[in-house]
N, C-alpha and C positions, 0 to 999 in steps of 0.2 A: 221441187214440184212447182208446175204453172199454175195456176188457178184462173179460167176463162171465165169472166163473167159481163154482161153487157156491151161486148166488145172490146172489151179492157182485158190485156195478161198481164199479172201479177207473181213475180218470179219471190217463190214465196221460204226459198233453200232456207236461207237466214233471217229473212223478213217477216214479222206477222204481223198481219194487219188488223187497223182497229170499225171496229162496225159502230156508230155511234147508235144509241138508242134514242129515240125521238117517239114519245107516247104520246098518242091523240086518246087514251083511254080518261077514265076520272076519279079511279082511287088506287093508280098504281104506289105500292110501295114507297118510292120513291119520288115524293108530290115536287120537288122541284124539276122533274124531268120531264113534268106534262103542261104541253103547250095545246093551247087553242088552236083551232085548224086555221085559221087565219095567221097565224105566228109561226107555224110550221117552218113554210119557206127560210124564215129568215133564221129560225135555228136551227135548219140544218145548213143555211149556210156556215153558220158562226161553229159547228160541228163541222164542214170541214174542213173552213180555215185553221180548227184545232188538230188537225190531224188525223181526222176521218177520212176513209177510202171508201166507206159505201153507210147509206143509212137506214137501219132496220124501224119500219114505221107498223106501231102497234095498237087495239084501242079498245083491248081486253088485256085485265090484269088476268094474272096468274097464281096470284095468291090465293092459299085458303080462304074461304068465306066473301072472297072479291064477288062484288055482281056481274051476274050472267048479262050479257049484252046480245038482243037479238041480230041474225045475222045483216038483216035489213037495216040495222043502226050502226053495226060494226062497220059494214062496206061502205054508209054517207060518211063517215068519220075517216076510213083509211082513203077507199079508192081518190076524193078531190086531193088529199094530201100525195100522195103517190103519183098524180096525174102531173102536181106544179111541180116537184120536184126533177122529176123524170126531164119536165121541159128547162131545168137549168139546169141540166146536165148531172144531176145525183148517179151514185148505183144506188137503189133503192132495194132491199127485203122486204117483205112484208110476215108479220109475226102475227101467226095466226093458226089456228087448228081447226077447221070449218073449209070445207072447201067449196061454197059460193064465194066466201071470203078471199078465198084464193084467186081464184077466176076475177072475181070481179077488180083483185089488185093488179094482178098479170094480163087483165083489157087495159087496166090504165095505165101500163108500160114497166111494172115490177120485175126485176132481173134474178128475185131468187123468194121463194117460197122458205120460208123457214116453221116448221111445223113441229112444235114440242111433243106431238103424241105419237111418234114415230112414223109420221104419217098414215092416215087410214085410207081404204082403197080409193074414197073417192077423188083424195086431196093427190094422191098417185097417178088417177086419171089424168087432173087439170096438170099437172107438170107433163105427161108425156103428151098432152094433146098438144098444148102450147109451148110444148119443145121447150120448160123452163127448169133449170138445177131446182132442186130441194133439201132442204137440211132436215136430218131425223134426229130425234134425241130420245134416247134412256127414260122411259119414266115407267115404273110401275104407277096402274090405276088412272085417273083421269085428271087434267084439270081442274085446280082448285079442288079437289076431291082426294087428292094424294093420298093424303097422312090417312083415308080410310082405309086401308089396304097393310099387307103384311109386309116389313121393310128390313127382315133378316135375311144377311146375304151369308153364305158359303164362301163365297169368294167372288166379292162385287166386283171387281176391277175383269176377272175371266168372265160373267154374267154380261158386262155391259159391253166388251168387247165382244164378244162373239155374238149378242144380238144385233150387235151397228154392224157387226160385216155379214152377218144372215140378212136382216134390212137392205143394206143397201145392194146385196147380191141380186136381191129379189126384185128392189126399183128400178136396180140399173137392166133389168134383164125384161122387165115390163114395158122398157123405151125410153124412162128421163135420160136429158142429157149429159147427169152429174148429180152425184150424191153428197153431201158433205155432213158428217156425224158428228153427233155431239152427246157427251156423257152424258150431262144433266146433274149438275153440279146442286148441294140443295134440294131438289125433287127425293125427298124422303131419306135421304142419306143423311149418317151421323157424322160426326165431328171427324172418328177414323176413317169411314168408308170415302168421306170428299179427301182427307187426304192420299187414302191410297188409289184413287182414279188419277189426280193429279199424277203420283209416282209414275201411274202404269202410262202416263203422254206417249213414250215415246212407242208404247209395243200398238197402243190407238193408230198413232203417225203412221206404222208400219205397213197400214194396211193399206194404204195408199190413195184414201180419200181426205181431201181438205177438213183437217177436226177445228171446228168451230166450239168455242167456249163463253160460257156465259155466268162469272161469278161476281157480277160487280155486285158491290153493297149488300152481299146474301146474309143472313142471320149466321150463317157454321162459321163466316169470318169473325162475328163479335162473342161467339164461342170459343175461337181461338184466342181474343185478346184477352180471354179470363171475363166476358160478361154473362155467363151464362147460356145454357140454349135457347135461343130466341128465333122469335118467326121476323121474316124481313122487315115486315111494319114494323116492327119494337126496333129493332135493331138498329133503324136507323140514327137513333139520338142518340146512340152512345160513340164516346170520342173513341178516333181510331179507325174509323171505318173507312174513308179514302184512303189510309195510308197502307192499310192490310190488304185491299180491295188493290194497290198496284203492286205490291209485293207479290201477290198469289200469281196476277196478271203476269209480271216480269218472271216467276219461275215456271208459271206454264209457257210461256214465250220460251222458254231456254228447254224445256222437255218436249218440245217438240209442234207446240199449237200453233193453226198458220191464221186463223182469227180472233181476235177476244172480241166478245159484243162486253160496252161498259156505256156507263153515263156521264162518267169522269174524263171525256176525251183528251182534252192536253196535257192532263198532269199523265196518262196511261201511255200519250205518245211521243212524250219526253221521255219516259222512263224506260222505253220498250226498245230507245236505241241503244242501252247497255247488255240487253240479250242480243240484240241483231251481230253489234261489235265480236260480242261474243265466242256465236255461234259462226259469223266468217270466219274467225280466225279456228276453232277447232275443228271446222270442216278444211281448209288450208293448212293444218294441221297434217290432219289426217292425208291429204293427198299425198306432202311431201314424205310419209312413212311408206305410202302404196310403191311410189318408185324407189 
């Protein structure tokens, strides 16, 4: 698969690439990854001197109980960080679910709309009017609202699959110029269900839009090292959590994912050339059986 974005292609067969996260918000999860708008610039350069290939700029958490941020506050905080970027040459996302917010990042020269609510029509408008990709993600219920809602699946891994290929059936048929799906890793799912989404990578992959993943630092990882289930804020102090956070990373790189968004960029992009290797040589593999 290619992956067109900003005028960059990204030949992405064996390679998946890393989206660094760079949060202008002020109680994400993950409090070493929020920089001042003024500081922005320069950590996303140092993101992607680490091996970032594009930067997802955000400035609403997503966690339960996070504060709501007016859209008018949202857009002072993204769009100037989005505007300097852009002019030194970033691909820039913007991580948002409001579609003023949209708009106003994709006036300041945003190359990809990333919308955890699976996108709602209006956020579908502002990508097909200004011709910009969108990425949908899996979430039952809303928003720091999740865990209100009922989160027993039948069978999550068919559930989440066949809503991201009905979705993006439906955007791509509306006018964007590219869809790119995402589970939603965490967004209400237990300990088994994030594992078996992971499993189902490659039947996601199959469908032939760019699966974007997003499991850095999430609470189901310090579930898996035996700490309990935790919400991400907790989670974060318990040891383990970079180290499982590029585990997860390297074996959805090897099931098939052609992006991880993470906050750990160099250690996620050293480690993501052991899938890349990997995966040439089994696709090389594979050829040399076809003949």
């Amino acid at each position: 698969m290619l992956i067109e974005l900003g005028g960059q292609t990204f030949d992405v067969r064996d390679r998946c690439l890393v989206m660094g996260i760079l949060n202008v918000a002020t109680d994400s999860p993950v409090s070493d990854s929020v920089v001042d708008i003024a500081e922005a610039p320069r950590r996303a350069d140092a993101l992607r001197s680490a091996g970032a290939s594009m930067i997802d700029v955000g400035a609403q958490s997503t966690r339960t109980g996070a504060m709501e941020v007016r859209p008018e506050e949202e857009i002072a905080r993204v769009a100037p960080v989005v505007e300097s970027l852009v002019a030194e040459g970033h691909l820039v996302s913007v991580d948002t679910w409001t579609a003023p917010v949209a708009r106003a990042a994709v006036e300041a020269g945003a190359h990809l709309i990333n919308d955890i609510t699976g996108a709602d029509p209006d956020t579908v408008k502002v990508a097909v009017e200004t011709r910009t990709p969108i990425a949908v993600m899996h979430m039952r219920g809303r928003p720091q609202r999740h865990r209100e809602v009922a989160h027993e699946y039948d069978d999550v891994a068919t559930e989440v699959r066949e809503y991201l290929s009905r979705r993006a059936s439906e955007i791509q048929a509306a006018g964007a110029p590219a869809v790119w799906i995402d589970p939603g890793f965490q967004f209400g799912r237990g300990l088994d269900d994030n594992l078996r989404l992971l499993l189902d990578l490659p039947n996601l992959a199959s469908l032939g839009h760019p699966v974007l993943i997003s499991a850095s630092r999430k609470g189901f990882l310090a579930e898996m090292l035996g700490h309990g289930a935790l919400r991400s804020h907790d989670a974060q102090s318990r040891p383990g959590m970079v180290e499982a956070t590029i585990a997860f990373n390297v074996l959805a790189a090897w099931m098939g994912a052609h992006v991880v968004r993470v906050h750990d960029v160099e250690e996620i992009a050293w480690a993501l050339n052991v899938s890349t290797a990997a995966r040439a040589l089994r696709r090389g593999d594979l050829s040399k059986r076809a003949r």
